[in-house]
N, CA, C and O atoms as a DFTB+ gen file, in Angstrom:
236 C
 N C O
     1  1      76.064     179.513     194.655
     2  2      76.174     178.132     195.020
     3  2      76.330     177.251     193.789
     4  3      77.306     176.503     193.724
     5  1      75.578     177.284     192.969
     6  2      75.807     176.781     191.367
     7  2      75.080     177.823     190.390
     8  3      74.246     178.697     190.625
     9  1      75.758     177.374     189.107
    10  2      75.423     177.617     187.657
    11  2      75.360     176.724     186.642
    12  3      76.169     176.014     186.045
    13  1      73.542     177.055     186.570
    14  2      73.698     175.560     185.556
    15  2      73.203     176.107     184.090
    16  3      72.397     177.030     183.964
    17  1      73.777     175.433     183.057
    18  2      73.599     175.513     181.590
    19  2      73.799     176.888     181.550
    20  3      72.751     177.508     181.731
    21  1      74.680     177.505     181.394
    22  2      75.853     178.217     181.158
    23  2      76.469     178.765     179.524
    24  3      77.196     178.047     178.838
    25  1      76.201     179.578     179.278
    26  2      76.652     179.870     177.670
    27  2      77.279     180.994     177.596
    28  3      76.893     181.920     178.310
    29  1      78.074     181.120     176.967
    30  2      79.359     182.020     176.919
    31  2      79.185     182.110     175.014
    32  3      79.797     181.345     174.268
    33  1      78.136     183.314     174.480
    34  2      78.421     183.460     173.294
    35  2      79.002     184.135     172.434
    36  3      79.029     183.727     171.273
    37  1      79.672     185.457     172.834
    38  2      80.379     186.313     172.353
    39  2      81.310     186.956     173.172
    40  3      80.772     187.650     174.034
    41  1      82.467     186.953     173.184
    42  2      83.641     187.839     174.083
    43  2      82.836     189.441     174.116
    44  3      82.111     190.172     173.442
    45  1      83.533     189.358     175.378
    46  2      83.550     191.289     176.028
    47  2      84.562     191.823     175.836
    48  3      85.385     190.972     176.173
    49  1      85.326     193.056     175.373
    50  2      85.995     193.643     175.699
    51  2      86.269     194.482     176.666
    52  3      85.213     194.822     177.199
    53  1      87.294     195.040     177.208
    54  2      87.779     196.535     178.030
    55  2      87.174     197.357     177.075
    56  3      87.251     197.487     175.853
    57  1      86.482     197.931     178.091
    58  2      85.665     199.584     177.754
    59  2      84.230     199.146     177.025
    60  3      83.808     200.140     176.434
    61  1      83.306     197.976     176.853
    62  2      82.442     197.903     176.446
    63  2      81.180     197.927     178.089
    64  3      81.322     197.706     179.291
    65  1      80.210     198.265     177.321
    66  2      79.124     198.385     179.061
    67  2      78.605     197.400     178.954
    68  3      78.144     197.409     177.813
    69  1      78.295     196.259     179.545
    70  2      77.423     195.217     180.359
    71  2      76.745     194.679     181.221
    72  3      76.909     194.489     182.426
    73  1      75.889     194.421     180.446
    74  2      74.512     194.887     181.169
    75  2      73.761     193.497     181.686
    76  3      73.457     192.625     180.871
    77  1      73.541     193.388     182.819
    78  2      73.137     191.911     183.706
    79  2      71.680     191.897     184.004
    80  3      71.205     192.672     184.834
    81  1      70.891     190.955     183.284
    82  2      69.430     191.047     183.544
    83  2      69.401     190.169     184.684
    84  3      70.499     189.874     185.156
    85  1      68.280     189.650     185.269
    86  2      68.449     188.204     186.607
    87  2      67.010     188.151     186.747
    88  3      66.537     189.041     187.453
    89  1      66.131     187.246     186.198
    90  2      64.560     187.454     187.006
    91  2      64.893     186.400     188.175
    92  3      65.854     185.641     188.049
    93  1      64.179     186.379     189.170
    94  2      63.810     185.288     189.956
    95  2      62.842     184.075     189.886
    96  3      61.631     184.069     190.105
    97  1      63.479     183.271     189.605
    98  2      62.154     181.985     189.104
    99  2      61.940     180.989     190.366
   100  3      61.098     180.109     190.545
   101  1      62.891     181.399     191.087
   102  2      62.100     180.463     192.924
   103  2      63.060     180.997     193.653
   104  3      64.171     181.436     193.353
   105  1      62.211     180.857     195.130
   106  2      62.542     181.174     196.467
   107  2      62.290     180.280     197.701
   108  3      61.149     180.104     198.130
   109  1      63.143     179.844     198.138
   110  2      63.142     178.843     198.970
   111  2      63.097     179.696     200.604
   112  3      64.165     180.224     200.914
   113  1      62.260     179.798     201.331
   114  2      62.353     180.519     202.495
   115  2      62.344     181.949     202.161
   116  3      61.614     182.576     201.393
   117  1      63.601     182.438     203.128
   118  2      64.280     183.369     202.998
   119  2      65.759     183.689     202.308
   120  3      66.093     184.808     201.918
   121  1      66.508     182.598     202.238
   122  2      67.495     182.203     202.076
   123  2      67.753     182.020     201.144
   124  3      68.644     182.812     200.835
   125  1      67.397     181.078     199.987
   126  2      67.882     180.220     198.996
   127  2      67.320     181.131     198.161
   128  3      66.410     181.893     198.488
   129  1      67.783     181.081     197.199
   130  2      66.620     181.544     195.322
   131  2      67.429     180.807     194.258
   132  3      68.352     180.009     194.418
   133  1      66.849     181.273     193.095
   134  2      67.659     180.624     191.810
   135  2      66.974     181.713     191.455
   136  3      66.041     182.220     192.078
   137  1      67.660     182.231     189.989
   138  2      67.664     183.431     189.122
   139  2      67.655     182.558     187.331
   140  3      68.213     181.533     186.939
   141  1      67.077     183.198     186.883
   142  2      67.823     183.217     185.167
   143  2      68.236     184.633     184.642
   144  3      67.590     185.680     184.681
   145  1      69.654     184.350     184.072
   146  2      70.548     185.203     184.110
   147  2      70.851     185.284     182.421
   148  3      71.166     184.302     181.748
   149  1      70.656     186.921     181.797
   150  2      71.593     186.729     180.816
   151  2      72.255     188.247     180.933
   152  3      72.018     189.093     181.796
   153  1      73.376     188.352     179.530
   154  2      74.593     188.973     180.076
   155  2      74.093     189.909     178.679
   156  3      73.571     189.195     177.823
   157  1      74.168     191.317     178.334
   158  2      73.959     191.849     177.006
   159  2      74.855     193.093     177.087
   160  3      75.027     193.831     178.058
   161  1      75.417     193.172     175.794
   162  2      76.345     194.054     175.104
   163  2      75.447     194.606     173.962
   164  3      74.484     194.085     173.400
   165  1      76.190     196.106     173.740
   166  2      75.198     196.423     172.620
   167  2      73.773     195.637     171.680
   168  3      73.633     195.387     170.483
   169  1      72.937     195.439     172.814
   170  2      71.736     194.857     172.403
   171  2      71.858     193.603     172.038
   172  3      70.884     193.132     171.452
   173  1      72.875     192.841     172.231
   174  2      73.635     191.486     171.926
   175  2      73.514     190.261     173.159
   176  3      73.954     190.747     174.200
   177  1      73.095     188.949     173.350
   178  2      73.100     188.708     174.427
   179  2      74.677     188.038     174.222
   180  3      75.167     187.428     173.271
   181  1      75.209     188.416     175.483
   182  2      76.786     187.629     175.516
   183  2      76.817     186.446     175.936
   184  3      77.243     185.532     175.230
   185  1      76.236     186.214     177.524
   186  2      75.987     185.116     177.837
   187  2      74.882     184.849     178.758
   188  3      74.308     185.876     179.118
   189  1      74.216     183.265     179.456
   190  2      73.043     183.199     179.889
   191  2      73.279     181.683     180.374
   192  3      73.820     180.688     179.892
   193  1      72.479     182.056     181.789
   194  2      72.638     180.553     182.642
   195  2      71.516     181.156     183.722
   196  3      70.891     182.216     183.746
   197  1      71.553     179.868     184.699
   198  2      70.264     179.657     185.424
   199  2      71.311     179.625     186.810
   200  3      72.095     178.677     186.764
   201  1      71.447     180.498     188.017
   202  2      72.230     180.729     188.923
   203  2      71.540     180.263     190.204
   204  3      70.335     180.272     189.949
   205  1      71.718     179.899     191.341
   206  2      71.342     179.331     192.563
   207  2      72.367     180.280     193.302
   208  3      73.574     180.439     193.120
   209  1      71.565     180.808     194.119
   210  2      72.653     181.097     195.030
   211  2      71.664     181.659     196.954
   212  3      70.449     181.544     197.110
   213  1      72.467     182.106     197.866
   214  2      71.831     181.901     199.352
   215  2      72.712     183.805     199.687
   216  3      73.773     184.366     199.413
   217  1      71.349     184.140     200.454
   218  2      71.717     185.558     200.956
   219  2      72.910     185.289     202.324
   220  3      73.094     184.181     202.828
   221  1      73.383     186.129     202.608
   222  2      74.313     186.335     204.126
   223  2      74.237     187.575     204.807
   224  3      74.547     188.709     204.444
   225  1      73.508     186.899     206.444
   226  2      73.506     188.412     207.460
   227  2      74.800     188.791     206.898
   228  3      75.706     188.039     206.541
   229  1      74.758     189.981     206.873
   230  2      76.174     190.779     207.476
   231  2      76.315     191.423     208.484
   232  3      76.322     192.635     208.267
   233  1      76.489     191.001     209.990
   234  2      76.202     191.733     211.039
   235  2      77.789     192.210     211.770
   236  3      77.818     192.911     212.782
């Protein structure tokens, strides 16, 4: 749903592994959460933001 404060610090290449941490820092119901998110390459953080986003049945 959004991404806020957002940092993009080092390019990725093709063929490098990346690796996505996410804790959960709130939960609204069932539905809603927000995460803090960062992005790491060889022990490097690439990038890092604070994500909102809402689950969907899939029925």
């Amino acid at each position: 749903m959004s991404a806020d404060g957002v940092k993009f610090r080092k390019p990725v290449f093709p063929g490098e592994t990346i690796f996505i941490h996410a804790e959960l820092t709130k939960a609204r119901g069932n539905r809603l959460a927000k995460a803090k998110c960062h992005c790491v390459v060889n022990d490097a953080i690439v990038s890092e933001g604070e994500l909102m986003f809402t689950f969907l049945d899939r029925q």
